[in-house]
N, C-alpha and C positions, 0 to 999 in steps of 0.2 A: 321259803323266804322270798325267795323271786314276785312269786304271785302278790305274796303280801304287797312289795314295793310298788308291785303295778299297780295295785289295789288304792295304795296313799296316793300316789302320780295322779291317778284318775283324779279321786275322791281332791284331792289339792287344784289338778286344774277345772275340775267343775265348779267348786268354791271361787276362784279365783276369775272362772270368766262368766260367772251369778254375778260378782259385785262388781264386773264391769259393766255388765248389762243393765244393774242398776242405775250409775253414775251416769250412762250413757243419754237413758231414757230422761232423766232429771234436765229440766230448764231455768236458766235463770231468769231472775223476771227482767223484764223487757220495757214496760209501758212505766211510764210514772206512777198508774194508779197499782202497779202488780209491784213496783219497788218502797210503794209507799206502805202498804201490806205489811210489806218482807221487813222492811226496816222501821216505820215509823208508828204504826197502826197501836201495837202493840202500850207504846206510852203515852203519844199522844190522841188517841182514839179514834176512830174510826171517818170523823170528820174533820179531822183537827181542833176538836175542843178542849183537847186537855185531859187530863187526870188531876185536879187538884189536891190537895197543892204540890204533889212534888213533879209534876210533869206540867209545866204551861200546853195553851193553845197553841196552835200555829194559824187560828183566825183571826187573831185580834193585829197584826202588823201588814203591813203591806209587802208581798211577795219580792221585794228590791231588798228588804231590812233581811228575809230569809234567807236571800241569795248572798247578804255579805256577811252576815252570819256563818251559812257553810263555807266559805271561802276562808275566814277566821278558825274554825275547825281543821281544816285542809291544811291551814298552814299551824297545826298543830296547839292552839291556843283554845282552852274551855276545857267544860266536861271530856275526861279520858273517854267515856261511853261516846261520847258525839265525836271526837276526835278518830278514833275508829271506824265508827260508823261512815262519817264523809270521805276520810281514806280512803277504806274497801269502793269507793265510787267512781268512775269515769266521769269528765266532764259532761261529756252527754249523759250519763244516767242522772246527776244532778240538776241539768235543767229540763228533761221527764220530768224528776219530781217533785221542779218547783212549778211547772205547767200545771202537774196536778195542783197540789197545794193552792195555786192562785183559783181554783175550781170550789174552795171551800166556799160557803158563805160566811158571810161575817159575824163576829160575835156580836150578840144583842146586848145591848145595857140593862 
């Protein structure tokens, strides 16, 4: 019975300092273009065009409308999804990733 116990101790701390060593090695993104990825890529595409129609561009306004836009999010008003999303942000991660965004080109007519 002993041995067993040691046996689960082990077997428990090798489990346990694996998924540390996972979390460890994990970074979060850093740059505009690695936060915009992480959080925007996904609905609004890859260069900010969009998904039409249920996901707008983020080429078609000027990076100032962007900026008060997330600021409107931040303080809790819009989409739950965006509301969230600008929360989980530091002030500095959101102007990264209006730096990026202002990198878009613009939409064509």
């Amino acid at each position: 019975m002993r041995y067993f116990i040691s046996v689960v101790g082990m077997v428990a701390l090798f489990i346990t300092s694996n998924a540390w060593a996972d979390t460890s090695t994990q970074t979060a993104p850093t740059t505009g273009k690695d936060l915009y990825k992480a959080h925007c890529a996904l609905c609004h595409g890859g260069k900010g065009q969009g998904v039409p129609p249920m996901f707008p561009g983020l080429n078609s306004k000027s990076v100032e409308v962007y900026a008060a836009m997330m600021q409107n999010y931040r303080a809790g008003n819009g989409h739950k999804v965006m509301v969230d999303m600008a929360k989980s942000l530091t002030e500095t991660q959101i102007q990264e990733l209006l730096a990026h965004i202002a990198t878009f080109p613009p939409k064509q007519p």
